[in-house]
C-alpha positions in Angstrom: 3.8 -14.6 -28.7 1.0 -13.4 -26.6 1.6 -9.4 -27.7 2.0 -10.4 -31.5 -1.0 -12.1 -31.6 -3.1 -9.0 -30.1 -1.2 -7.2 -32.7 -1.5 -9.2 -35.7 -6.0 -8.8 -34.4 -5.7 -5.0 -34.2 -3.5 -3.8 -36.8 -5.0 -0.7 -37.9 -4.7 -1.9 -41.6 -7.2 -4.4 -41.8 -10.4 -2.8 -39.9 -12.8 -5.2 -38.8 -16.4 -4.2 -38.9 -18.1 -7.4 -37.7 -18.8 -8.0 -34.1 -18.9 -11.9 -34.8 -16.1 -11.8 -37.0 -14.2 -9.8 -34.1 -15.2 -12.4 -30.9 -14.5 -15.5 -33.6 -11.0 -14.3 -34.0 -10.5 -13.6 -30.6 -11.7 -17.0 -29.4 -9.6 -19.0 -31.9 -6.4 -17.2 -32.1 -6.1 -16.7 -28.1 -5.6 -20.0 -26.4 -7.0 -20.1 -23.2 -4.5 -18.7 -20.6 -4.1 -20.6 -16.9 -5.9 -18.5 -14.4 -3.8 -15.6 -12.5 -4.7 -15.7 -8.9 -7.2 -13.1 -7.6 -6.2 -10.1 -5.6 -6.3 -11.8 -2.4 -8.5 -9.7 0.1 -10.2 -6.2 -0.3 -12.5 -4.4 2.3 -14.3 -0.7 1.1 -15.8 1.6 3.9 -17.7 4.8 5.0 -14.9 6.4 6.8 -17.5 8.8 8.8 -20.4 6.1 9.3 -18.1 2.8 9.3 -20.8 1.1 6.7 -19.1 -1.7 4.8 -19.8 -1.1 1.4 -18.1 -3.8 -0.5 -15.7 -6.9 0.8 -13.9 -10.3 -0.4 -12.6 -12.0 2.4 -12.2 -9.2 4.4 -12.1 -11.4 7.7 -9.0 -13.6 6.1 -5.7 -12.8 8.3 -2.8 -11.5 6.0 0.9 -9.9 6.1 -0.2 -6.4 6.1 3.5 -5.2 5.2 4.6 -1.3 5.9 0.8 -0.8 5.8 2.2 -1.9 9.3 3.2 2.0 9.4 -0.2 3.2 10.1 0.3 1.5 13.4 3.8 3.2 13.9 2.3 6.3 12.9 -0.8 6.2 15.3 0.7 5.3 18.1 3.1 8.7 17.5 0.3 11.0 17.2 -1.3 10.0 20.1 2.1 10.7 21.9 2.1 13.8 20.5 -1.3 14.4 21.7 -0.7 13.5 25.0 2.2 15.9 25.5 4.9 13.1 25.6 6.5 14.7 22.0 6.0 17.2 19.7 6.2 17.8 16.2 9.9 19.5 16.4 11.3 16.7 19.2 14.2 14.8 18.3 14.6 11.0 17.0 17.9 9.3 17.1 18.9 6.8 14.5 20.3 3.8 16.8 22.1 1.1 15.6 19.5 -1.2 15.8 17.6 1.1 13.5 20.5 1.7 10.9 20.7 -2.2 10.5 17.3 -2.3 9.0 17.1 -3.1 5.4 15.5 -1.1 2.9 13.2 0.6 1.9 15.6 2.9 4.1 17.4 6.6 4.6 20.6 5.1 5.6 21.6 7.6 8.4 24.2 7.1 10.3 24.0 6.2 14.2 23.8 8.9 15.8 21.8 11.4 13.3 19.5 13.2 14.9 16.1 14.2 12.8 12.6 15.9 14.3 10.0 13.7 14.5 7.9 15.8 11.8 10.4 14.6 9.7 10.5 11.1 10.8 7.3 10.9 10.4 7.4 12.2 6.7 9.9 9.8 5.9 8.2 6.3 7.3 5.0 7.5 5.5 6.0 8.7 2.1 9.4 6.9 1.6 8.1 3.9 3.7 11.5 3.9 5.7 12.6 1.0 7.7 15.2 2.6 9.5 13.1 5.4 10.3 10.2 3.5 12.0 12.2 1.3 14.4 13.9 4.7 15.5 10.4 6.9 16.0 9.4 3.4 17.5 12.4 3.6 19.7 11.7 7.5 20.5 7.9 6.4 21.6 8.5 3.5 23.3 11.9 3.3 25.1 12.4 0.5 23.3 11.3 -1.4 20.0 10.2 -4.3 22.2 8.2 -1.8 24.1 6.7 -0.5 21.3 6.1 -4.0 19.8 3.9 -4.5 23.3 2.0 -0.8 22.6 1.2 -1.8 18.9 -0.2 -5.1 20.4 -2.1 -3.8 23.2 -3.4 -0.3 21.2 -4.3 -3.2 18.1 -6.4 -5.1 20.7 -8.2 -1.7 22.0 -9.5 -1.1 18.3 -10.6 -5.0 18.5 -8.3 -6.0 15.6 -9.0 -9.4 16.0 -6.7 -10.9 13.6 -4.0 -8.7 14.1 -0.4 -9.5 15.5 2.4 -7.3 15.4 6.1 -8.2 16.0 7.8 -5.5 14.1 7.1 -1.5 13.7 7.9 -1.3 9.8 6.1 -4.6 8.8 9.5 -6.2 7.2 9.1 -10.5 6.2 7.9 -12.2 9.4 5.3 -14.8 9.3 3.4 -14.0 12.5 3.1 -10.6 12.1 -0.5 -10.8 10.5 -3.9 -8.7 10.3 -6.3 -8.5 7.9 -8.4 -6.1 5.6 -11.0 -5.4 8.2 -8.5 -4.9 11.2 -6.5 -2.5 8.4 -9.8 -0.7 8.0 -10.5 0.0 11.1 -6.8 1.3 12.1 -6.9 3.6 9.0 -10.5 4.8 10.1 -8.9 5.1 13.8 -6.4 7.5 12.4 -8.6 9.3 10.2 -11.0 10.4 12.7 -8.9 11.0 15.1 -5.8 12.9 13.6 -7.2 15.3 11.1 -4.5 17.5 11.6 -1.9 14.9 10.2 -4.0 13.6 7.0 -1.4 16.0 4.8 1.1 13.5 5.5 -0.6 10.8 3.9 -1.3 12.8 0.5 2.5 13.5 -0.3 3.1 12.4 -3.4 7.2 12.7 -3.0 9.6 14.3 -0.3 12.9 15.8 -0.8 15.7 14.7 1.5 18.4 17.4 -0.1 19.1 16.8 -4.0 17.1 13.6 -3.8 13.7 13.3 -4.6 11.7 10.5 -2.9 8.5 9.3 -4.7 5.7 7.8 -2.7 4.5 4.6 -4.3 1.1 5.1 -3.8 1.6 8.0 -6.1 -0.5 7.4 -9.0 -3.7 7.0 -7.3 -3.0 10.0 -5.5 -2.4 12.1 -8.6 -5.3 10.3 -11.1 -8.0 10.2 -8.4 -10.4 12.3 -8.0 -10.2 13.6 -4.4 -7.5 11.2 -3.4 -5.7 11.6 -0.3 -4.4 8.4 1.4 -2.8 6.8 3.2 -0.2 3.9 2.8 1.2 1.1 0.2 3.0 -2.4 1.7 4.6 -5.2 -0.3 6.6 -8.3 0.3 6.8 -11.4 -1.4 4.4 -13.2 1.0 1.6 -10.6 1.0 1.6 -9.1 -2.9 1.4 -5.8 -3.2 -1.1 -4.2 -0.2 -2.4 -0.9 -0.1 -4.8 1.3 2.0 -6.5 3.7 0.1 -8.8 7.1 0.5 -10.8 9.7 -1.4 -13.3 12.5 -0.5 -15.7 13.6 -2.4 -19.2 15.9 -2.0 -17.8 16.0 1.5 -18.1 12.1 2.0 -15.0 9.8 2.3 -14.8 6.4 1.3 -11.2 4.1 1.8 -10.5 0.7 0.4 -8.3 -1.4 1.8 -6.6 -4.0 -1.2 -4.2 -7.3 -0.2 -2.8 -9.1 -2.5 -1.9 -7.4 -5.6 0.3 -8.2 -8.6 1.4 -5.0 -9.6 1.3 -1.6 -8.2 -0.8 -0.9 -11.6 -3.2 -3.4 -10.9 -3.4 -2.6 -7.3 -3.7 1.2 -8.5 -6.6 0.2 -10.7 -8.2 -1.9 -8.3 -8.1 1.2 -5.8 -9.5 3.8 -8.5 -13.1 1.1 -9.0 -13.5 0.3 -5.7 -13.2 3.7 -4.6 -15.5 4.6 -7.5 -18.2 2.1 -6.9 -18.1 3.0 -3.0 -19.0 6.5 -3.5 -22.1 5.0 -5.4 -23.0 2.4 -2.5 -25.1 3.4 0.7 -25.6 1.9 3.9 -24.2 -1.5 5.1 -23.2 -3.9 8.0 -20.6 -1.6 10.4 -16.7 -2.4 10.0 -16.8 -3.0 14.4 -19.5 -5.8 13.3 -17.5 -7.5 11.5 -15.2 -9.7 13.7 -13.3 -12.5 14.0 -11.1 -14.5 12.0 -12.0 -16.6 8.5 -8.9 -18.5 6.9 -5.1 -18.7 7.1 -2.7 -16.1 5.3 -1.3 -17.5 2.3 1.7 -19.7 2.0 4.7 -18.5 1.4 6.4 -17.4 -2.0 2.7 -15.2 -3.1 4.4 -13.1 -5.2 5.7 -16.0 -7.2 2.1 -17.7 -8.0 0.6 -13.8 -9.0 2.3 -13.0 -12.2 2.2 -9.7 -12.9 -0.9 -8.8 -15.4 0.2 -8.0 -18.8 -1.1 -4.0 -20.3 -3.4 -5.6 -22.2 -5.0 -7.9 -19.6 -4.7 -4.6 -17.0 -6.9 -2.3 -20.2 -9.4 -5.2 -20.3 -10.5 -5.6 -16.7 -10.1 -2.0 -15.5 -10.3 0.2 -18.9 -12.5 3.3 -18.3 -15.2 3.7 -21.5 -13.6 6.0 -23.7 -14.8 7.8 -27.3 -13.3 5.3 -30.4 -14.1 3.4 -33.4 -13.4 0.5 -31.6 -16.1 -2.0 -31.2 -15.5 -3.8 -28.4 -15.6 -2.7 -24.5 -14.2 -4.7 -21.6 -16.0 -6.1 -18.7 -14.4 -5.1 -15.4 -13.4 -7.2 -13.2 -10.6 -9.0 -11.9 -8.0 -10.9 -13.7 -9.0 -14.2 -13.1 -10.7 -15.7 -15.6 -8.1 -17.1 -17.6 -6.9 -14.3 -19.5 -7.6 -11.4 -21.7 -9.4 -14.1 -24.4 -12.4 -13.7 -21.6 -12.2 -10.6 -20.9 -13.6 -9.3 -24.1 -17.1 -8.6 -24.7 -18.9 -7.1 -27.9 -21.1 -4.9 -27.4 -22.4 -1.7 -29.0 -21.4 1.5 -28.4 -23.5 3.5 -26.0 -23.5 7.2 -26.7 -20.1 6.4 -28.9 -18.2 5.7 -25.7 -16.6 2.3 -26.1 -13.4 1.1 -24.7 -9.8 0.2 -26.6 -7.9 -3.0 -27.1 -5.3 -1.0 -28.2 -2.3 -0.8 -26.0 -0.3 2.5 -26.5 3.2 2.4 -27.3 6.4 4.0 -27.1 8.3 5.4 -30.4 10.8 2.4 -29.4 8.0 0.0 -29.9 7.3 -0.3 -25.6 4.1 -0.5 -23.9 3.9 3.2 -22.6 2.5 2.5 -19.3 1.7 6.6 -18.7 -1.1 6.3 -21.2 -1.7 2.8 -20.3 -2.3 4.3 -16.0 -4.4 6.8 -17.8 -6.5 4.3 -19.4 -7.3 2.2 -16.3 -6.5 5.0 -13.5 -7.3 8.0 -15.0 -5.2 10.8 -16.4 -3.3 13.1 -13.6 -5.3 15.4 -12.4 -2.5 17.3 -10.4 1.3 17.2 -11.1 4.0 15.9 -9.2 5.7 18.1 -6.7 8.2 16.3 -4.2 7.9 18.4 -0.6 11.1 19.5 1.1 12.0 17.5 4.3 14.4 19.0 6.9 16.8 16.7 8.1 18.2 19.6 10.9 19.3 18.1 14.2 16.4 19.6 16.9 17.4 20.0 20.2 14.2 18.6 21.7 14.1 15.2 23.1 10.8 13.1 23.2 10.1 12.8 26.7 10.3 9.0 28.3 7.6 6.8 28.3 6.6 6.0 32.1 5.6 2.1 32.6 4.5 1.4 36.4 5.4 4.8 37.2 9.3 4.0 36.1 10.6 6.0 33.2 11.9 3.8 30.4 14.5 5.8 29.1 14.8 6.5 25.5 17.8 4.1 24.2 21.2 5.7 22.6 22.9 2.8 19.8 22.0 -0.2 20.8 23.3 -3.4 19.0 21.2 -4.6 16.5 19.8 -7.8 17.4 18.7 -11.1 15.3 15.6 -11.2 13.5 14.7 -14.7 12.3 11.7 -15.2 10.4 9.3 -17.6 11.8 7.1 -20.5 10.4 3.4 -19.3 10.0 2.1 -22.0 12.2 -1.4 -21.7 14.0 -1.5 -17.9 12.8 -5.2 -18.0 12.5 -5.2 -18.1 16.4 -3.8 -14.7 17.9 -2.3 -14.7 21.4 -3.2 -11.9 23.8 -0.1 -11.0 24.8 2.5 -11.2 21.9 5.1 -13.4 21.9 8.9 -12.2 22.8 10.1 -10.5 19.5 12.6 -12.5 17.1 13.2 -10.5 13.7 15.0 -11.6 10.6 17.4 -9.6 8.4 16.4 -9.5 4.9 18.5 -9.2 1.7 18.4 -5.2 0.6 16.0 -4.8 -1.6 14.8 -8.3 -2.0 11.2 -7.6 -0.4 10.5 -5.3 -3.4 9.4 -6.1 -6.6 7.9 -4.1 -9.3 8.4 -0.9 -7.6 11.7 1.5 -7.6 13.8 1.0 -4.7 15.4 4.7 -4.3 18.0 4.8 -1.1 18.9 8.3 -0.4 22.3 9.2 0.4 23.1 9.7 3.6 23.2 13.3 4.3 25.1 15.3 6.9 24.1 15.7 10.3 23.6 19.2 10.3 23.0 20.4 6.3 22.5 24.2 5.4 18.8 25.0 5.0 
């Protein structure tokens, strides 16, 4: 109903010249909509001088998701640093990690892969199975690991931060929050330059199978995008961490709470945009503490996905047309696209497009409708080979108390229950003895392809 009324306003037929008569048809043929809810929590920084630049309850705890990964990822390039691995040593999938639902590789127990590649795979394809076994590799153990992630999270001063799990997979008191996420992507930023590649692949290629990142289209349709990591499950929306450089400055957003990954794409592309226009600001270590509960549980459910046409008229960029109307920007929250349109004249002939672009089958075409509210690709896709050779290497033990803690061979997988989010806005020093929960495959995702790469042999020809 919604689509054939915009349709029946903007058929092409019966041009309207009137800026009255436009808004007047507007206002009485588009009931007014119930309000969406807002993307929950955003943060923008100065990745060099730490200035916060914009926020919206950046202070409020959160599920951060496989932005968890950062975490994972950190934690292995310090290891690296300090001699205890190497690029080329080996990871062994365990059982425990093969049990982990997807997003996953689905190796067998038993497959050995370097921790390059590891890496590759727990960033790009987000892999479950792949971070509990590099977490393994580091740690000696996941819980061991689980206790590194908490006591390296507590060195940053993450002050709303808990973590229980290395991939960031449904449990209710693993929780940070946009400005802890900040400053753990700032943490790895400055410190790891030599691993910021990693977060720009756009796609990876695990033998014949291509493996696309989803934070994709920001990387291809922003200017001087190159980061860093996507998260989603139902409780937390879609999440995202974001970076670009520009004029040798870098500014990164940090976004929780998104419907789509369009409008969490689009969100990423203005922040990112104003930020580079901002100066100055409180600094990101200022800002501590903890402001509000994470929200209850079934988030995905409330935040209905934003139509194409509600997407165009909060995040359209200006664009040469005969149309006469232009959008305000902003977030879609104001009870639908009937508000979101504003007439105005043209400035310079640069006005934006109700129009939503379709398909020759009569379907939104969301490629034009990305470049509308994104941009338009400014680089092309190209999926990087990943070796999945077994390396001879192994990632020397981590020593606790002067006792190695050996690194484990196929454990059983263990129960993973997910707990109650009671008192979260409280986080204990010490975390709490780790109880996970197994998830239904690909339930966690939705509104973003689920691709599951067969599992390949141990030893494939280069």
């Amino acid at each position: 109903m919604f689509r054939s009324v915009v349709a029946a306003l903007l058929a092409p037929v019966r041009p309207v010249r009137s800026f009255a008569l436009w808004a007047g048809l507007a206002m009485l043929a588009l009931p007014a909509a119930p309000a969406r809810a807002d993307i929950g929590a955003w943060i923008v920084v100065d990745m060099e001088s730490g200035a916060v630049l914009d926020q919206k309850q950046a202070l409020r705890q959160w599920y951060p998701a496989s932005i968890t990964k950062l975490m994972t990822a950190y934690l292995t390039f310090k290891a690296i640093r300090d001699g205890r691995a190497t690029p080329q040593s080996a990871v062994t999938i365990s059982a425990n990690a093969h049990a982990e639902p997807p997003s996953k590789m689905g190796f067998k127990p038993g497959t050995r892969i370097s921790l390059e590649s590891a890496l590759k795979m727990l960033i790009v394809k987000s892999a479950n199975d792949v971070a509990v076994a590099v977490a393994e590799s580091i740690g000696g153990s996941e819980p061991a690991f689980i206790q590194m992630m908490n006591a390296e999270a507590r060195r940053l001063g993450m002050s709303a931060t808990r973590f229980v799990n290395p991939h960031g997979l449904p449990d209710n008191r693993q929780v940070s929050s946009a400005r802890d996420l900040a400053v753990l992507a700032r943490a790895v930023w400055r410190e790891f330059p030599e691993y910021r590649s990693y977060f720009n692949l756009v796609g990876i290629r695990v033998g014949k199978k291509a493996l696309r990142s989803a934070n994709r289209e920001f990387l291809l349709r922003v200017q001087g995008a190159n980061g860093m990591k996507t998260g989603y499950i139902c409780n937390s929306g879609l999440n995202v961490v974001v970076s670009a450089t520009r004029g040798g400055r870098t500014v990164m957003a940090v976004i929780l709470g998104a419907a789509s990954g369009v409008e969490r794409a689009a969100k990423a592309r203005v922040l990112i945009d104003d930020g580079f226009k901002a100066r100055g600001g409180r600094s990101v270590d200022q800002l501590t503490g903890v402001a509000g509960k994470p929200p209850a549980d079934g988030y995905c459910k409330r935040n209905s996905r934003p139509e194409a046409e509600e997407l165009m008229a909060a995040f359209a960029k200006k664009t040469r047309s005969s149309s006469i109307l232009s959008f305000a920007r902003g977030d879609l929250n104001s009870g639908g696209i009937r508000r979101s349109i504003v007439a105005a004249p043209a400035p310079s002939g640069q006005v934006g497009s109700l129009t939503v672009p379709l398909r020759a089958d009569g379907k939104t075409d969301w490629a034009k409708v990305m470049d509308t509210v994104i941009g338009p690709r400014l680089r092309d896709y190209q999926a990087v080979p990943v070796s999945t050779s077994a390396p001879s290497a192994a990632i020397a033990p981590q020593v606790v108390d002067g006792t190695p803690v050996p690194v484990p061979g196929t454990p059983k997988p263990v129960a993973k229950p997910l707990a109650a989010a009671a008192g979260l806005a409280s986080v204990p020093a010490v975390a709490a003895p780790v109880a996970q929960q197994p998830a239904k495959p690909g339930a966690i995702f939705r509104g973003e392809p689920l691709l599951i790469a067969p599992i390949p042999p141990q030893n494939p020809r280069p």
